[in-house]
SEMAR-738726 format. One line per 2 residues: number of its first residue (from 1); their letters; for each residue x, y, z of C-alpha. Coordinates in steps of 0.1 Angstrom, whole numbers. Layout:
<sites>
NUM> a> X,Y,Z ~ ...
</sites>
This chain:
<sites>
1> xx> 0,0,0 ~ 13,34,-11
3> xx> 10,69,8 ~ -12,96,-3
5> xx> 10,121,-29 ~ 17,152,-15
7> xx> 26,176,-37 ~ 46,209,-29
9> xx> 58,233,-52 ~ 88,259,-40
11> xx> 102,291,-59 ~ 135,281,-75
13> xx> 157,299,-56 ~ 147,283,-23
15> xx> 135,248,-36 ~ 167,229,-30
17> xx> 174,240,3 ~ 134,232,14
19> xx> 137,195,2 ~ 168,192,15
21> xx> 162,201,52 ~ 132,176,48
23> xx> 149,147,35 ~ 173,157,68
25> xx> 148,160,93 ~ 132,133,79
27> xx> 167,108,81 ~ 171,121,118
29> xx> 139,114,130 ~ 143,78,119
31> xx> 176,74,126 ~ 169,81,163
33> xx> 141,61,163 ~ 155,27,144
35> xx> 191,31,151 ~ 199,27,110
37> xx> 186,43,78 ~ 188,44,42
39> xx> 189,67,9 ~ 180,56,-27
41> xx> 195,87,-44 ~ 199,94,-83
43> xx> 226,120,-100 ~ 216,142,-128
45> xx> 212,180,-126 ~ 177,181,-101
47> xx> 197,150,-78 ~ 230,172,-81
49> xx> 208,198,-71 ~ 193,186,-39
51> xx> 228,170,-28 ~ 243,196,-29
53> xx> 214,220,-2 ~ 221,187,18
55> xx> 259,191,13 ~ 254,231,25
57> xx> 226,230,51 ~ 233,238,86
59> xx> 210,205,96 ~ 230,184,84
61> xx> 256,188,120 ~ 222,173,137
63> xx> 221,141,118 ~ 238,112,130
65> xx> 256,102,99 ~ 271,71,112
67> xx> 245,47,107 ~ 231,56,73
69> xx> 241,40,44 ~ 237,53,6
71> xx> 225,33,-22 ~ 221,44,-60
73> xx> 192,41,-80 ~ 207,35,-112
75> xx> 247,39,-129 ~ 257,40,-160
77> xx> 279,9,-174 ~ 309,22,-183
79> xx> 348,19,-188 ~ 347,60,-183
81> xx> 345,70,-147 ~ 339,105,-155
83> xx> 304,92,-168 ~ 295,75,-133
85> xx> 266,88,-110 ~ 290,77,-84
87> xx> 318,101,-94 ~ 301,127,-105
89> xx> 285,130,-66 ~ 316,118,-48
91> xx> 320,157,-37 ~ 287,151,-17
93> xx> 299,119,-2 ~ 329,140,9
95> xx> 308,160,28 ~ 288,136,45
97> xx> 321,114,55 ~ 332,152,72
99> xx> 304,147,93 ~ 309,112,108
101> xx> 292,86,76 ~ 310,59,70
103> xx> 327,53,36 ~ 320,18,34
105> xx> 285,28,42 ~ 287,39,5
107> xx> 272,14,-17 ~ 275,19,-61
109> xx> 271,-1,-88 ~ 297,-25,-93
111> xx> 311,-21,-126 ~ 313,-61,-138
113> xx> 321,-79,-173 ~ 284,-68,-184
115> xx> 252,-45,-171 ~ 232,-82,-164
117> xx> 263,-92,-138 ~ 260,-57,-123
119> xx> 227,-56,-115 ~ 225,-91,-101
121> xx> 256,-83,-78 ~ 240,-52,-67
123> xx> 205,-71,-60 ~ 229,-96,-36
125> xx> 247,-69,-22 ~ 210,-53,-11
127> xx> 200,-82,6 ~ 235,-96,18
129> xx> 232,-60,38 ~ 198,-66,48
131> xx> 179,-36,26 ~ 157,-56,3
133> xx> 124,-42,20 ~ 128,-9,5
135> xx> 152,19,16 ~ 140,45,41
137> xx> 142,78,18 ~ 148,77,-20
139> xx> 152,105,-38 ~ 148,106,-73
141> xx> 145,131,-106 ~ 127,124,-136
143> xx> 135,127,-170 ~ 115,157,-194
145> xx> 105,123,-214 ~ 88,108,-174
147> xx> 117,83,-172 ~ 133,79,-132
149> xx> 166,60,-126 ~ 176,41,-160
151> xx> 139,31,-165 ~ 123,43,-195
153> xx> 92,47,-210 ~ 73,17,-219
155> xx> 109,-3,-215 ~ 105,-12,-180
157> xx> 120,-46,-174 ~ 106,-74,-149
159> xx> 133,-75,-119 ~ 132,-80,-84
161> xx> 152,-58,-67 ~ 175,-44,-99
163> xx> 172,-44,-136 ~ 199,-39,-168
165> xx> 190,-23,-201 ~ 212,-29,-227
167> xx> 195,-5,-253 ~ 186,25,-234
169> xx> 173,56,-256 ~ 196,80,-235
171> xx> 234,76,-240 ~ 251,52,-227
173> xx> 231,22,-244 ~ 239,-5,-211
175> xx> 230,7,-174 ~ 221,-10,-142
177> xx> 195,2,-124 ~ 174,-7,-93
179> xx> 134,-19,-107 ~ 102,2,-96
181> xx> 91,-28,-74 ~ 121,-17,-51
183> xx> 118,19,-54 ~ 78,18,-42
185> xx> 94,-3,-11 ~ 109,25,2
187> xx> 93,43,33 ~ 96,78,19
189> xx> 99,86,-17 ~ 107,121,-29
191> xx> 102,128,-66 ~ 120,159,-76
193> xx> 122,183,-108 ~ 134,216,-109
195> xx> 133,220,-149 ~ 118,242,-173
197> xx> 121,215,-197 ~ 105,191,-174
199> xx> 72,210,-169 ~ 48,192,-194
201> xx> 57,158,-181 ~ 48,168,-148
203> xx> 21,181,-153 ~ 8,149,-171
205> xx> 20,133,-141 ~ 8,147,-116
207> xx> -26,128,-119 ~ -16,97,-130
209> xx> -8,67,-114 ~ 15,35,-121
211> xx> 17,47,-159 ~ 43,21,-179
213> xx> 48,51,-204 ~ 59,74,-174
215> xx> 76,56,-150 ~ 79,86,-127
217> xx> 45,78,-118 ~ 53,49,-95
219> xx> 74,67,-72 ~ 53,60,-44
221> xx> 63,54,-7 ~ 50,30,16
223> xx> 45,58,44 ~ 50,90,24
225> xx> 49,102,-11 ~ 64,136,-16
227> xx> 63,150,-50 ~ 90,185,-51
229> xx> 86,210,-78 ~ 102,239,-85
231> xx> 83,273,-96 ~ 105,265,-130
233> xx> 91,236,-138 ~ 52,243,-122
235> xx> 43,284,-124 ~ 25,281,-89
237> xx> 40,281,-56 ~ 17,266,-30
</sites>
């Protein structure tokens, strides 16, 4: 069972720093009361954009970092590290290890002989670690076209906790990515976009429910469902 969708929408120049100190108040609140949570967190420009109000918000000294571990919705399969979700947020993971996380607490993609053997390795590595019920928060963006992680439109795979495409209509072709049956397990989803470009997908969205031709639609949570807009991407501010 899914949470009620709450939507907010936030003028641009304060939207990163509003979903941030949620996602953070949100993480603190279960860390104190379980003792151990989890993020689901995808790259691109609207992820890059909320990492980095986590990376610079004054909350963040009130989270105890030591007991949360980091997984990543999806990664490209490449030879090129400069192309890795991984890398390209590895100045975030600096901050969070300033603050007492733990690097091995950092889980990627492992980058195997093929996107299939990835995928499957990271699905083991989820349960070897005891995460296959669903992470606590994810935090994802979606793509103009209503794609989230590597998951496209109408190309969604069958997968238990992780799936591979090998002929993804975004460059690279091969990626690994975690399936929508594992993002909807998560306690808290956040679906964020912060786009002009990304405006008439959302607001087809927005209505719609557990679409195959916009995947962003399942990003459901089992306890909360928070949908994050900026002004750029929907003209009204709530």
């Amino acid at each position: 069972m899914s949470a009620r969708r709450e939507i907010e929408v936030w003028p641009e120049e304060c939207f990163g720093e509003a979903v941030a100190s949620e996602i953070l108040l949100d993480t603190r609140r279960i860390l104190e009361g379980e003792g151990r949570a989890s993020w689901l967190v995808s790259a691109g420009r609207d992820g890059e954009k909320v990492a980095r109000a986590i990376a610079s918000s004054p909350l963040l000294s009130g989270v105890p970092l030591q007991n949360l571990h980091v997984f990543f919705a999806d990664e490209r399969f490449s030879s090129d590290t400069s192309l890795l979700n991984c890398v390209q947020l590895s100045p975030f993971f600096s901050v969070l290890q300033g603050w007492g996380m733990e690097e091995r607490h950092i889980h990627p993609f492992p980058q195997l002989s093929s996107a299939k053997e990835g995928a499957l390795a990271y699905q083991k590595e989820i349960r070897d670690l005891g995460f296959e019920n669903g992470c606590s928060i994810s935090w994802l963006s979606c793509g103009p076209d209503g794609h989230v992680a590597s998951i496209f439109p109408g190309k969604e795979r069958k997968g238990d906790l992780t799936i591979w495409e090998e002929d993804s209509p975004k460059p690279p072709s091969r990626r690994m990515s975690v399936s929508l049956e594992f993002i909807r397990r998560s306690r808290e989803v956040f679906l964020v976009a912060a786009q002009k470009e990304k405006r008439e997908i959302v607001e087809e969205a927005e209505y719609d429910f557990d679409d195959p031709l916009i995947p962003a639609t399942f990003c459901q949570g089992r306890e909360k469902s928070a949908w994050r807009f900026s002004s750029l991407t929907v003209g009204q501010t709530f």
